[in-house]
FIRO-282339 format. One record per residue (C-alpha): residue in three letters; x, y, z. Coordinates in steps of 0.05 Angstrom, whole numbers, plus 5000, padded with zeros to 4 digits. Each point is the difference from the previous one (the first is absolute). Example, Ala and Ser with C-alpha at 12.3 -4.5 7.8 and 13.67 -1.06 7.14 Angstrom:
<nodes>
  nukol    c1    c2    c3
    ala  5246  4910  5156
    ser  5027  5069  4987
</nodes>
This chain:
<nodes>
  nukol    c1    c2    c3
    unk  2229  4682  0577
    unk  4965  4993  5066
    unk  4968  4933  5031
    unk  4940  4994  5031
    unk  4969  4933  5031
    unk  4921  4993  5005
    unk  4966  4943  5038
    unk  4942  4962  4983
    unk  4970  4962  5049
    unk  4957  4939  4978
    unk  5025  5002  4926
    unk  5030  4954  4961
    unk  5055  4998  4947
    unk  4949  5013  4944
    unk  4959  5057  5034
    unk  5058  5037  5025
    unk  5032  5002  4930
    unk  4928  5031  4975
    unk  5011  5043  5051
    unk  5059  5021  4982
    unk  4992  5006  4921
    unk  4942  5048  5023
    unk  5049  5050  5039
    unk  5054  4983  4947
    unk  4954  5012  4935
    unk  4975  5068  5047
    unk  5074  5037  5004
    unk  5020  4975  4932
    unk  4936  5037  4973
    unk  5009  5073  5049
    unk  5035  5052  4970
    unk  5038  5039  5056
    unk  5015  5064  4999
    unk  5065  5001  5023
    unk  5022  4923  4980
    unk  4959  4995  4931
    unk  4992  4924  4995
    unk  5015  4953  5036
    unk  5001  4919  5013
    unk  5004  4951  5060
    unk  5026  4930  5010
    unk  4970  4960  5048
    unk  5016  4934  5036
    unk  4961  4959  5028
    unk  4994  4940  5045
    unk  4950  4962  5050
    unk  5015  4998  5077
    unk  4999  4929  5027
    unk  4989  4973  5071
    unk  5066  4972  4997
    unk  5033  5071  4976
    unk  5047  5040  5051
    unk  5004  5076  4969
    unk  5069  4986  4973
    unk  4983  4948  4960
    unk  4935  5034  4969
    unk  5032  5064  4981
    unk  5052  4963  4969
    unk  4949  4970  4949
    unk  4963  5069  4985
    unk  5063  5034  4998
    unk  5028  4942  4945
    unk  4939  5013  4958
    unk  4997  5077  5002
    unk  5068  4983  4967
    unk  4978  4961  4957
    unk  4950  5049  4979
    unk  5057  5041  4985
    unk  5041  4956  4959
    unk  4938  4986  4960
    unk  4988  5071  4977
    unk  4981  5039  5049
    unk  4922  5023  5013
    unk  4977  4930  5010
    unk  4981  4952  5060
    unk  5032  4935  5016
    unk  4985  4942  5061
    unk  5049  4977  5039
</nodes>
């Protein structure tokens, strides 16, 4: 599977998650031509002041596992 990261500036927690449930809910309803159906995990987290990049991608990077352990085709905060 292939990773992507999208930024959100000025969003918290809460409204990036609705963000992405919209763009997961989206792929897991296409039907593609080649790849039939298909789901996405996503992980989350909110960038601090206090963050260096390291230290933020960690957190999203822990809960797009997460969302994997869980099940797959869900969203999780880290």
């Amino acid at each position: 599977g292939e990773e992507f990261v999208v930024v959100c500036y000025d969003a918290d927690s809460e409204t990036a998650k609705r963000y992405a449930e919209e763009i997961r809910s989206k792929v897991a309803a296409e039907d593609f031509k080649v790849a039939g159906n298909i789901t996405c995990s996503c992980g989350i987290t909110q960038i601090i002041k206090e963050d260096n990049f390291n230290e933020a991608f960690d957190r999203m990077d822990k809960a797009l596992y997460k969302a994997k352990s869980d099940g797959r085709n869900c969203t999780r905060i880290g």
